[in-house]
LUMBAVO-952937 format. One line per field, with one value per atom (N, C-alpha, C): atom name; x, y negated, z. Coordinates in Angstrom, 1 decimal. Each point is the difference from the previous one (the first is absolute). Layout:
LUMBAVO-952937
name [CA, ...]
c1 [X, ...]
c2 [Y, ...]
c3 [Z, ...]
***
This chain:
LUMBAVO-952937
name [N, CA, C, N, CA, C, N, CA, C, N, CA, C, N, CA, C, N, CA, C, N, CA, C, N, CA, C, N, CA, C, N, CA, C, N, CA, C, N, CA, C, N, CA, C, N, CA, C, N, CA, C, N, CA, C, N, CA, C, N, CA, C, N, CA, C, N, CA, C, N, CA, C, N, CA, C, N, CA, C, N, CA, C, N, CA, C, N, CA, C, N, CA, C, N, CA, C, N, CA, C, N, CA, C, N, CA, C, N, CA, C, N, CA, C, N, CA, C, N, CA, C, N, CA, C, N, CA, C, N, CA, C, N, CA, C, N, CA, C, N, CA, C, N, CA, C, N, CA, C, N, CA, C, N, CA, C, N, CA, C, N, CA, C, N, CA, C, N, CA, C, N, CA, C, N, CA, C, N, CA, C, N, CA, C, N, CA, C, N, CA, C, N, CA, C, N, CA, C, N, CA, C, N, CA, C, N, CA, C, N, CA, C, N, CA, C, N, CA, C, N, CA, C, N, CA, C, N, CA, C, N, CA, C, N, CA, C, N, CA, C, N, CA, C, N, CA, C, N, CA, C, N, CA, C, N, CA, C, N, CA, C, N, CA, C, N, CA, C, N, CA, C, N, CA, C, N, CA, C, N, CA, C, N, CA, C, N, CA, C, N, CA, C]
c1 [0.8, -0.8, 0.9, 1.0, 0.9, 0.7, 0.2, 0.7, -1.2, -1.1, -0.8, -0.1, -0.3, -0.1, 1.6, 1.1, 0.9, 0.2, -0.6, 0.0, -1.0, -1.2, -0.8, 0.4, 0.8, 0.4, 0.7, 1.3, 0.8, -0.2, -1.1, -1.2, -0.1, -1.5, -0.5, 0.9, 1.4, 1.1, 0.3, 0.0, 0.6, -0.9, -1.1, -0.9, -0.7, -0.1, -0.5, 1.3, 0.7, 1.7, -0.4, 0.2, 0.1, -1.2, -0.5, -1.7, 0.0, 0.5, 0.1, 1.0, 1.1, 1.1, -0.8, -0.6, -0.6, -0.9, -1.1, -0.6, 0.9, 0.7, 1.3, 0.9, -0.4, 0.8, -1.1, -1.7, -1.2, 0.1, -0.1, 0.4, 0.4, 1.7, 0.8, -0.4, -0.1, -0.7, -1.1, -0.6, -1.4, 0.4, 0.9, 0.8, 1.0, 0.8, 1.0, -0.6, -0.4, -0.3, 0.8, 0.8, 1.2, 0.6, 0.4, 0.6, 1.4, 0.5, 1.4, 0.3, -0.8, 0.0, -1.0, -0.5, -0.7, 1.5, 0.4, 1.6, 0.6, 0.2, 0.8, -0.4, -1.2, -0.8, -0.5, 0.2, 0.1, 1.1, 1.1, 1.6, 0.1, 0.3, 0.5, -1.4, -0.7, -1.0, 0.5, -0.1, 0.2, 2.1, 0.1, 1.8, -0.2, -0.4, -0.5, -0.3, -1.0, -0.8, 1.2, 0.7, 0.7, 1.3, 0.5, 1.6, -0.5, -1.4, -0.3, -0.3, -0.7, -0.4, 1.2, 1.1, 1.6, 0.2, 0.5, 0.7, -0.3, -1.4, -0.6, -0.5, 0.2, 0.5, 1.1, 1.4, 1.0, 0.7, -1.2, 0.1, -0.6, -0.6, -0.8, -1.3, -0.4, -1.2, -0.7, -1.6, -0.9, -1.1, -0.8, -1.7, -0.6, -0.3, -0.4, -1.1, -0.5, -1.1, 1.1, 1.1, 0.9, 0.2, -0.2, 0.3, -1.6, -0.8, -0.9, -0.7, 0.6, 0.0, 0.7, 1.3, 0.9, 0.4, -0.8, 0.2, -1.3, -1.2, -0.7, 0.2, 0.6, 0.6, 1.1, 1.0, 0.8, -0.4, -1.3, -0.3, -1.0, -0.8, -0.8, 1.4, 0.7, 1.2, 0.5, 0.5, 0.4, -0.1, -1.3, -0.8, -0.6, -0.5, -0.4, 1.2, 1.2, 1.4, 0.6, -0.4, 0.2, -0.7, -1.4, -1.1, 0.6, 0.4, 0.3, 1.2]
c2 [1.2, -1.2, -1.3, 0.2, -1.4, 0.3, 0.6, -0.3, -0.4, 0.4, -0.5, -1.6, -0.1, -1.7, -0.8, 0.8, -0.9, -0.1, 1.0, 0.0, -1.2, 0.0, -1.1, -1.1, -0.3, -1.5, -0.4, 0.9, -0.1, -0.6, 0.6, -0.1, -0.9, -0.1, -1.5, -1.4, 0.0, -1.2, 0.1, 0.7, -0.6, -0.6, 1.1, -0.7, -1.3, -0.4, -1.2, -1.2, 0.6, -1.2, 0.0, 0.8, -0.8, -0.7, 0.7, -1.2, -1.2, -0.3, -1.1, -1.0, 0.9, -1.0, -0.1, 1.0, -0.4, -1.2, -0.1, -1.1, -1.3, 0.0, -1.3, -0.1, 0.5, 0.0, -1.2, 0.7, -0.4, -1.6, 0.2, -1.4, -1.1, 0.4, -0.5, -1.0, 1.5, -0.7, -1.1, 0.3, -1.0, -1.7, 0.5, -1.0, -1.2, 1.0, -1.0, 0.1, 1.2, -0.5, 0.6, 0.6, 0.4, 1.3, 0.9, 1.5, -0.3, -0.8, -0.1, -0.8, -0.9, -0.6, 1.3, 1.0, 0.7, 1.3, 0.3, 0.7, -0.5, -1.3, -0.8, 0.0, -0.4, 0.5, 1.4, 1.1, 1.3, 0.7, -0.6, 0.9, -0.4, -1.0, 0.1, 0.7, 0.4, 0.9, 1.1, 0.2, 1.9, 0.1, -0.8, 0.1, 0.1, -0.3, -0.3, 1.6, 0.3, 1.4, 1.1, -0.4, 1.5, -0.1, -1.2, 0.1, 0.3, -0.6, 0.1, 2.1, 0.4, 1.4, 1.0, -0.7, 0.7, 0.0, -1.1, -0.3, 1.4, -0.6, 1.1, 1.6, 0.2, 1.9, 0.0, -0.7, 0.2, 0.0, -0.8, 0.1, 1.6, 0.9, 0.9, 0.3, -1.3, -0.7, 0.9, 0.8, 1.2, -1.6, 0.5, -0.5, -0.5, -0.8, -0.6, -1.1, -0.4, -1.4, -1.4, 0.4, -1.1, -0.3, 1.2, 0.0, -0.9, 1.0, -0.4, -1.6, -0.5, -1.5, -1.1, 0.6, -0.6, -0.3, 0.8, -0.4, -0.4, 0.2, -1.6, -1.5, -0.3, -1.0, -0.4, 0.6, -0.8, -0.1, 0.5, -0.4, -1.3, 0.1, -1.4, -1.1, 0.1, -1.2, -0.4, 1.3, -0.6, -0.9, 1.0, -0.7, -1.8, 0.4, -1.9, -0.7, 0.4, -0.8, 0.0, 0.6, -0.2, -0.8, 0.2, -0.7, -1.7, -0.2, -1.9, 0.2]
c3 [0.0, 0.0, 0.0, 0.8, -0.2, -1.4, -0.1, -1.6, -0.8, 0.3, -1.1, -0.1, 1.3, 0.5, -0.7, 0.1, -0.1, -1.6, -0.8, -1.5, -0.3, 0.2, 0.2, 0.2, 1.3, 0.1, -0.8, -0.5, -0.7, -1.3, -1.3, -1.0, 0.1, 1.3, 0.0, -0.2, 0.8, 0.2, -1.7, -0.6, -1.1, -1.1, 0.2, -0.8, 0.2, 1.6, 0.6, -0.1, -0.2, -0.2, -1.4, -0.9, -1.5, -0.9, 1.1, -0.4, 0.3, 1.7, 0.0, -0.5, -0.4, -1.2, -1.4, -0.1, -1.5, 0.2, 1.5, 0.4, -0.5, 0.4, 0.6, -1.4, -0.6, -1.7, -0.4, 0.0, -0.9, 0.8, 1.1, 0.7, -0.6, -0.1, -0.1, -1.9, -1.1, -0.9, -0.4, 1.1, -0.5, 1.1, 0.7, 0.4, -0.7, -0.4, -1.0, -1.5, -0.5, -1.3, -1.1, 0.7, -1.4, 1.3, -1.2, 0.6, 0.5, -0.3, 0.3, 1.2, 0.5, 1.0, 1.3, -0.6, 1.2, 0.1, -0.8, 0.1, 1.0, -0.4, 1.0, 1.7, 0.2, 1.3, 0.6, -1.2, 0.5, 0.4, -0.5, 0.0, 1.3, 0.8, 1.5, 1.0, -0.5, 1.6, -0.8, -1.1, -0.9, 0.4, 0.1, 0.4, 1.4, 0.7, 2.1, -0.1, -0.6, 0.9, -0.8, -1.0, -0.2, 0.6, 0.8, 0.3, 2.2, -0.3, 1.6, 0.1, -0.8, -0.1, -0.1, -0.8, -0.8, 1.6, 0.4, 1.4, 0.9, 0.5, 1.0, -0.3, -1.7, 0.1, 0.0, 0.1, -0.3, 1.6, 1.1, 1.5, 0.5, -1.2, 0.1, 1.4, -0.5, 0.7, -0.4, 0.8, -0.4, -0.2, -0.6, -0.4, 1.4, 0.3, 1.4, -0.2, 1.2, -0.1, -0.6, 0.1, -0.2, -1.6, -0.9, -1.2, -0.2, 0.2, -0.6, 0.1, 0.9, 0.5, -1.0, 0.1, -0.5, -1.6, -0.5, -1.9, -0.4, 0.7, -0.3, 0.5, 1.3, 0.7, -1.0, -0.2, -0.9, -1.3, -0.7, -1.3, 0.2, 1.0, 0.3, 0.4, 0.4, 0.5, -1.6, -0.5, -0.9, -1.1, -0.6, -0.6, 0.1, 1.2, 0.8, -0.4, 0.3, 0.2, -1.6, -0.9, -1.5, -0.4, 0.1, -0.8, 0.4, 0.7, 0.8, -0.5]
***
């Protein structure tokens, strides 16, 4: 039963993380207006969550409340902090 749950969370985090980058992409478009300026505002959160995620399997951190916390927090930060 826990494995099943931890397959599940696991699933869910990714599919609920690249939705909301794809969110925060569509955003970003209807925002500036041009694809190249939403590039520009998606590479530092899409660079954040893969050098923060690289970091901490490479600390061989297990799946925790902390993962799952922590790569939508730094995609909302970032994002906010690009878009300005």
């Amino acid at each position: 039963m826990q494995l099943e749950i931890r397959n599940a969370v696991e699933r869910n985090r990714l599919v609920y993380n690249v939705a909301g980058f794809t969110a925060g992409c569509l955003i970003a478009i209807l925002f500036f207006r041009r694809v190249s300026f939403m590039v520009i505002a998606a590479g530092p959160p899409l660079i954040a969550i893969l050098f923060a995620l690289g970091a901490l399997g490479w600390l061989d951190f297990r799946l925790n409340m902390f993962l799952n916390v922590m790569t939508p927090l730094i995609m909302v930060i970032s994002f906010s902090d690009s878009m300005q």
